[in-house]
Each structure stands twice: as C-alpha cells, then as structure tokens.
N, C-alpha and C positions, 0 to 999 in steps of 0.2 A: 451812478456816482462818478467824480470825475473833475465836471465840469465846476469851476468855482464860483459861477455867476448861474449856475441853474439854481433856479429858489425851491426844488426840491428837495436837495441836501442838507438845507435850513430845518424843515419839515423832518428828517429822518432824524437829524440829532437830538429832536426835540424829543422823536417818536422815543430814541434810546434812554432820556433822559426820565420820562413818564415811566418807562421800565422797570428802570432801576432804584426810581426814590422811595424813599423808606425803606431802605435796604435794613434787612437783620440780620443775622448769622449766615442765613442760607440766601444766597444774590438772586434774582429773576433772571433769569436768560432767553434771548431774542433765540426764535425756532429756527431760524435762516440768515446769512447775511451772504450776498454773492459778490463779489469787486473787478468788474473786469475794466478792458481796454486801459490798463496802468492807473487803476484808480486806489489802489491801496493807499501809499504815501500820500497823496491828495488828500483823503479820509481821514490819515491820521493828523494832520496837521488841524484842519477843523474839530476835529475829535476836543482836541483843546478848549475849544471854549466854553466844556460842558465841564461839569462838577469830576463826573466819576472816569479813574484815572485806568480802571478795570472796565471792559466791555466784555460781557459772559453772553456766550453764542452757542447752541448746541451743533448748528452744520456748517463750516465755513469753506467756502470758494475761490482765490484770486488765481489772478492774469494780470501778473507785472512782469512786464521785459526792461530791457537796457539796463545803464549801471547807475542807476541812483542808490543812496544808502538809505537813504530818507532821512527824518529829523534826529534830534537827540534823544536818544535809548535811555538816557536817566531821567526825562521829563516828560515822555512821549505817553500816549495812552498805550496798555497793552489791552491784547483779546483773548482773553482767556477760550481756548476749545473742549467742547464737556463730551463731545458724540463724534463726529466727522472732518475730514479736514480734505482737502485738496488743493495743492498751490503747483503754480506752473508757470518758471521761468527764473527773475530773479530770487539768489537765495537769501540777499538780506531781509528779505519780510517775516523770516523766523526770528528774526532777531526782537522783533515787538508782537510772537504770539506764544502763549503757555497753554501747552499741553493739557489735557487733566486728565487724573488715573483713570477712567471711565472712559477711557476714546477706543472707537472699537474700529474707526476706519482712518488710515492715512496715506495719503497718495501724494507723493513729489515727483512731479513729471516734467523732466527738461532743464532743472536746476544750471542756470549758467555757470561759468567760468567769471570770474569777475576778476579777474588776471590777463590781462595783454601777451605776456610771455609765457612762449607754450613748454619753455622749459624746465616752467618750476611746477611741480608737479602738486596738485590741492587734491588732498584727500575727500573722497568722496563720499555722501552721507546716505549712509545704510542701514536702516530698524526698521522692524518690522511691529507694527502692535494689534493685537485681537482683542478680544475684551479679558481675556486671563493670561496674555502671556507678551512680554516683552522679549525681541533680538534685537540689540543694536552688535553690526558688525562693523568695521572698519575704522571710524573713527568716535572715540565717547565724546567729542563735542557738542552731540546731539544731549545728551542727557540734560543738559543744562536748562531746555527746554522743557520739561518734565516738570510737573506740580513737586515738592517735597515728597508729600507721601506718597506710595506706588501700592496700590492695591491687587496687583498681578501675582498670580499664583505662580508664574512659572517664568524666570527670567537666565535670558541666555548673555555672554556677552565678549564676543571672538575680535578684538581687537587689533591694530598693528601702533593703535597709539597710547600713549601712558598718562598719566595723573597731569603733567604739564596743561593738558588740552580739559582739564575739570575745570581750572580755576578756583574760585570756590564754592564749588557745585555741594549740595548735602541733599542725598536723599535717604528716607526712612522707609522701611520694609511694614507698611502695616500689615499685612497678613501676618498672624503668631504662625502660623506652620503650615510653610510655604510644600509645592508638590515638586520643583527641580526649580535647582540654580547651579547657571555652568557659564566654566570661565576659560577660554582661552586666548593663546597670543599674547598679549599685555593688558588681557583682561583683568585681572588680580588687582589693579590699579581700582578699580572701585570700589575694595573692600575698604580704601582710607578715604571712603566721601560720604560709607553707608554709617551711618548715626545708630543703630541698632546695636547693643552689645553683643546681642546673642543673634546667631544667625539657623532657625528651625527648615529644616529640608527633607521631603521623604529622599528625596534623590542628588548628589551635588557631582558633578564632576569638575575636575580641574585638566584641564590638556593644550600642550604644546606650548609650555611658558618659553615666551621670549623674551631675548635683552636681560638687565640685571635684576636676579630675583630679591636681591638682600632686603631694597628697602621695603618692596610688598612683604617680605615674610615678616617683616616687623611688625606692620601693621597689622598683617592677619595675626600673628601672636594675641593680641589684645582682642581679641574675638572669641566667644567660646562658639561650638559648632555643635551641633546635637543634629545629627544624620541618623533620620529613624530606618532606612533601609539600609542605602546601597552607596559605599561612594569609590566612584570609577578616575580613574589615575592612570593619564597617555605618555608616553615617554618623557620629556622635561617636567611634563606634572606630578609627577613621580616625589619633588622637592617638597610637593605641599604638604607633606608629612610630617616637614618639621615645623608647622605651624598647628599642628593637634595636639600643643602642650593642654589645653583647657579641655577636652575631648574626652570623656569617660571610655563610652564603649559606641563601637559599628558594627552595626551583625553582618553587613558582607563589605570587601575590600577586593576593589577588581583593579589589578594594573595589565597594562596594555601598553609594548614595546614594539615599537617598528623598527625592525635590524637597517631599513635602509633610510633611516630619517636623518637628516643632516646635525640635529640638535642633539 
C-alpha cells in the first residue's frame, strides 16, 4: 500500500468492505494488515471512500517516518486493534488507532520527536500491556487510546503527569474483582476518569503521591473501595487514607516510609 495510482489498493478496500458488511454487534476482523514505507496516512485517506468508519484488525504493523500528522482525526477512519500491534517511527498514527481490552502484544519502537526544539522537553510514552495486566508509566496520555472497557485483571499506573493530559478520557473496570491496582506519582488522577463506583481489588497500593493531593482525594472520596487482602501505603501515599471514608474494613494495612525521600 502506498502508492495511490497502484490498482491494488482499489482491490483491498473493497477486500475490507466484503468484510465488514452486514456488521452485527460483534464486527468481522481482517487477521493481518502490514503498512510500510509511509503508507499509513496514504491508507487512511482512501479508507474514506468506503462506508465503514471502524476497520477492526486482529495484528497491525506500520512504518511511518517524517512529520505528517495526516488527515482529520474527527472524520478520519480509525482501526481498531483486537491482538497485536507494532508501530515504528511517527507517533501521530496513534492518534487514528484504538486499542481493545484483548491486546496481548504492543511494541513502539523509535517513536519520533515531532518537535524541532530540543529544549522543550515531550514526555514520553510508556505502557506495558499482557493479556491481564495493564502499566502505563510516565505519561496517562496513552489511556486515551484504550477501548472504554478494560478487562485487565491487574493495572498499574506510576505517572509524572495529571488529569490535564485525560481530556475527556472515561474508562470502565469490567472485571467485578480485580487482583491489583496501583497508583503512583500523579497516578490518582485516574481515579476521576474511572466510571465504576466501586472499585473491588485483592491487592491496591498507593505510593509516592506527587504535586497537589486535594483535588484527587476529592474524587477518590466518591469511590467506595473494597480491598479484600492487603492495602500497601509508601510515604506521600500514606494521605490516601483520607479517602476511605466509604471503606468498611481491610484485613491488613502496610505503610512503608523512607526516612530519606524528599516528599
């Protein structure tokens, strides 16, 4: 793909459109799609002139370099990913693909700079996903990419950035009773994006909250927490205690202080 005068790209849209028609609840998904030599954006622009505005892919592939942004992200087709993912180079091509709970491999390798000035520093994007357990570290910009519901049993999430970088991101905890969820840095920030009232956990820690706690504890106030084991508390997470107003009982309570931490 690529090329906009090869009449085989003619041929594959059609292929994708035979796919997907007569869609029901549950969409058909293409087993493979690969996009190399800067043929992403190319792809999506013809993508256009088929019906369906979702393209569901079980293993996707690109190789887009330079700084294009590509077309517009409110009219553009996205691809939805159900299994595998690997992109390599430009990072706006995340911006037209969605996640789904079910992805067990992702690889970003070489993600450019799409900033000329070496002085402004862009936060870089760091999650890790298996089939049961989501880390996203450094910045939750990523989440955004994420299907609504998350069916991960086990989510971490060690941030240096806040709620600013969600937008208005919302995702739902389908697992009823999850096996750990942990939060540190200015991780707390996504307990005002998670839709779920109650939040079920064998395991939760909270550590090394940064920056200002007031408005996260607000929002964790409106949460009830049902921590069937163990819930572990690092120095500044130590505050989340005053957010177990809704909190019956925890059969163990571990805090954990480093005399030489700065916070």
């Amino acid at each position: 793909f690529g090329n906009r005068l090869n009449p085989k790209n003619e041929k594959f849209l059609k292929l994708i459109e035979r796919v997907h028609e007569r869609e029901t609840t549950a969409p058909r998904k293409i087993k493979k799609v690969t996009l190399t030599r800067n043929s992403f954006f190319d792809f999506l622009e013809e993508a256009r002139s088929i019906a369906q505005r979702k393209i569901h892919v079980e293993d996707l592939g690109i190789i887009q370099t330079g700084k294009d942004i590509g077309p517009e992200t409110e009219t553009s087709t996205r691809i939805v990913v159900s299994k595998r993912i690997s992109i390599r180079g430009n990072a706006c091509v995340l911006l037209f693909i969605e996640l789904g709970p079910e992805l067990n491999h992702l690889s970003i390798d070489g993600i450019q700079r799409q900033c000329r000035s070496p002085e402004i520093d862009i936060p870089r994007i760091n999650i890790q996903l298996t089939e049961s357990k989501i880390r996203v570290r450094e910045n939750l910009h990523v989440l955004q990419f994420l299907k609504k519901n998350i069916t991960a049993a086990e989510m971490d999430f060690f941030t240096t950035t806040g709620k600013k970088t969600l937008w208005s991101t919302r995702i739902t905890l389908a697992v009823g009773e999850m096996e750990s969820i942990c939060f540190g840095g200015k991780g707390l920030s996504v307990l005002s994006r998670i839709t779920n009232e109650k939040i079920n956990a064998r395991h939760m820690a909270v550590m090394d909250i940064l920056g200002g706690f007031e408005q996260e504890k607000e929002e964790a106030k409106k949460k009830e927490f049902v921590i069937r084991e163990r819930l572990h508390m690092r120095n500044t997470g130590i505050l989340f205690m005053e957010c177990l107003e809704n909190t019956v009982f925890i059969p163990v309570i571990e805090i954990e202080v480093d005399c030489f931490t700065k916070n």
